[in-house]
C-alpha positions in Angstrom: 18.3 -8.2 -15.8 17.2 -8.6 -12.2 14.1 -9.6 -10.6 13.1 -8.6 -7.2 9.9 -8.8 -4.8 7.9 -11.4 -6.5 4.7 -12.1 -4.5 1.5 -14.0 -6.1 -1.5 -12.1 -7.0 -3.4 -14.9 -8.8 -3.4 -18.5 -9.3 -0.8 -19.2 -11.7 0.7 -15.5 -11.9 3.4 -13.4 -10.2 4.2 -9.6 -9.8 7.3 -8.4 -9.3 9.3 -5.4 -10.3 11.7 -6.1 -13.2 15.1 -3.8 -12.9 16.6 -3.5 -16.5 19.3 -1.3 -18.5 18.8 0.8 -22.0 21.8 2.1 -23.4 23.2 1.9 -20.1 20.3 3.7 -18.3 18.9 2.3 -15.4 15.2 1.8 -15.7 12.3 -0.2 -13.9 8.9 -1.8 -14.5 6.1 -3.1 -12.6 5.3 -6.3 -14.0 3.0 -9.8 -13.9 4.8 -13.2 -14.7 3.1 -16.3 -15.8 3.3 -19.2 -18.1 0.6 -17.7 -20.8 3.1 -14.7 -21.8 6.5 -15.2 -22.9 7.7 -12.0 -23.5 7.6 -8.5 -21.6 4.4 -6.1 -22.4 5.1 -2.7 -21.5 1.9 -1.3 -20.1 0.5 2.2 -20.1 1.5 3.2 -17.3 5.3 2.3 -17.8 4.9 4.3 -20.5 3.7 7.7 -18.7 5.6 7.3 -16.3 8.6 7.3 -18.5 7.2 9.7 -21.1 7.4 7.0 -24.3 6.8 7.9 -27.7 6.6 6.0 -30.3 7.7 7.3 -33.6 6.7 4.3 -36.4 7.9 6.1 -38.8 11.8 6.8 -37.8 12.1 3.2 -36.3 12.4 4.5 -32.4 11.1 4.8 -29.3 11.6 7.6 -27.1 11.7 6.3 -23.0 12.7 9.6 -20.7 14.3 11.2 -23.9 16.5 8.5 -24.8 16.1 7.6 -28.4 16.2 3.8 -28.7 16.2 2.0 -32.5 14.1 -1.0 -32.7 14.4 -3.6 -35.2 12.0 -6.3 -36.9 12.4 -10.2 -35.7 10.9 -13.1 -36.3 7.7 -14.1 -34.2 8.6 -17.3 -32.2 5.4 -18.0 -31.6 2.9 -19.3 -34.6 0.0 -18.9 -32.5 -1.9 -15.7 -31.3 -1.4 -14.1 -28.1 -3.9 -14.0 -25.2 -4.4 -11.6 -22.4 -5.9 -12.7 -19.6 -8.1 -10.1 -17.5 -9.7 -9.9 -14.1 -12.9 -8.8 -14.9 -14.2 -7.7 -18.1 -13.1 -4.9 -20.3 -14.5 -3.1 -23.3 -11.7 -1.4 -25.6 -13.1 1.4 -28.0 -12.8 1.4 -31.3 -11.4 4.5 -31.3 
C-alpha cells in the first residue's frame, strides 16, 4: 500500500489518499488518519463511487464488479469503537 498527499485537516488527524490493490486491481480511497481508528473505514462514498454491494449472505463484496470473499477474524480491540464528528449528526433509525 502507498500513501500520498497527506495534509492536516484537524488537530490530531490527517487526509490523505490511500492507493491499494484487490485481486491485482488498482484501486483508491480518500481517507482520514489518526490515532482513535486503527483500521480502514470505507465510507459511502468510496462505495458509490465504486459501485459496492454487499451480499451477507454469499460472504462477498462486490467493488466495480470484482467479487471479493471476506472472511471472519478476531477483533483486536476489546473495546468499542468511536467516531469522531465535526459537528453533530442524527442517524435515522431507518
Amino acid at each position: 500500500m502507498l500513501l500520498t498527499l497527506c495534509l492536516s485537516v484537524m488537530q490530531d488527524c490527517w487526509y490523505c489518499t490511500l492507493q491499494f490493490t484487490v485481486y491485482g486491481r488498482k484501486m483508491f480511497a480518500d481517507v482520514y488518519v489518526s490515532e482513535s481508528v486503527d483500521e480502514v473505514i470505507r465510507g459511502y462514498d468510496f462505495r458509490v463511487y465504486n459501485k459496492c454491494e454487499w451480499l451477507f449472505g454469499e460472504h462477498c463484496i462486490i467493488i466495480n464488479g470484482l467479487f471479493v470473499s471476506l472472511c471472519v477474524r478476531q477483533s483486536k480491540c476489546i473495546l468499542r469503537r468511536r467516531v469522531y464528528v465535526h459537528k453533530p449528526v442524527v442517524v435515522p433509525p431507518d
